[in-house]
C-alpha positions in Angstrom: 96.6 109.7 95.4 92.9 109.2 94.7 91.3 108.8 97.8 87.8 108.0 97.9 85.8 108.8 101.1 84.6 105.3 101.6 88.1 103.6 101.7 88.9 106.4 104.3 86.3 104.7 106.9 87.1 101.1 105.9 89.0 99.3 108.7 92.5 97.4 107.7 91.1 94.6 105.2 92.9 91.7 106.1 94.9 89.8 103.0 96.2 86.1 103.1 100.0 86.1 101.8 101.9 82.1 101.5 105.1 82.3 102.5 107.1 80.5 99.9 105.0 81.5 96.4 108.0 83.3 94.5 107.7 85.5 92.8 104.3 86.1 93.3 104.0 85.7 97.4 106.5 85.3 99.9 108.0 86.3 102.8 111.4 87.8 102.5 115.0 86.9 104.9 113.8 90.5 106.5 110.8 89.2 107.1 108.2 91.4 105.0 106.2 90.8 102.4 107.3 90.4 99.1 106.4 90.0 95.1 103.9 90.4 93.0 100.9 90.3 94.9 103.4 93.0 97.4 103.8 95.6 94.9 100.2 95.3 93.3 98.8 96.2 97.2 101.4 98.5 97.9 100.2 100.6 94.4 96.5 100.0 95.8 97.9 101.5 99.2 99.6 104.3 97.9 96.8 105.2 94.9 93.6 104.5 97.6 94.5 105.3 101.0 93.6 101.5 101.8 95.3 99.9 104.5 96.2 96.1 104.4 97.0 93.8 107.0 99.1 91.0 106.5 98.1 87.3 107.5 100.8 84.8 106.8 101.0 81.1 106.6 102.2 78.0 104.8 99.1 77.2 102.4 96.0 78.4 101.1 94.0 76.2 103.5 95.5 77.4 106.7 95.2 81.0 105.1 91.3 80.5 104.6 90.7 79.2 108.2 92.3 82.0 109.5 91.1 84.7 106.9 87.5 83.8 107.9 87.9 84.3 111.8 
């Protein structure tokens, strides 16, 4: 993993996912995030140390409202 120190002392950054963009963003029958955009921030995760948190909704709009509180 290449970790650098500054992603160590970043907080959770907060990502917008839609939940019914296959196959690049949705939310699967369990209920976790899945697709493209998934496995591209689970490779940053694992190869950065960052940490995401999820923010779900139905469309880009609702996901900018909330993204920006």
């Amino acid at each position: 993993m290449i970790q650098a120190p500054r992603f160590a002392a970043l907080p959770q950054l907060r990502v917008g996912v839609q939940k019914n963009r296959p196959p690049f963003d949705f939310v699967d029958a369990d209920g976790r995030h899945a697709g493209l955009a998934a496995d591209v921030l689970q490779t940053l995760a694992e190869h950065t140390g960052l940490k995401f948190a999820m923010v779900v909704d139905e469309s880009t709009e609702h996901l900018l409202g909330r993204l920006h509180k």
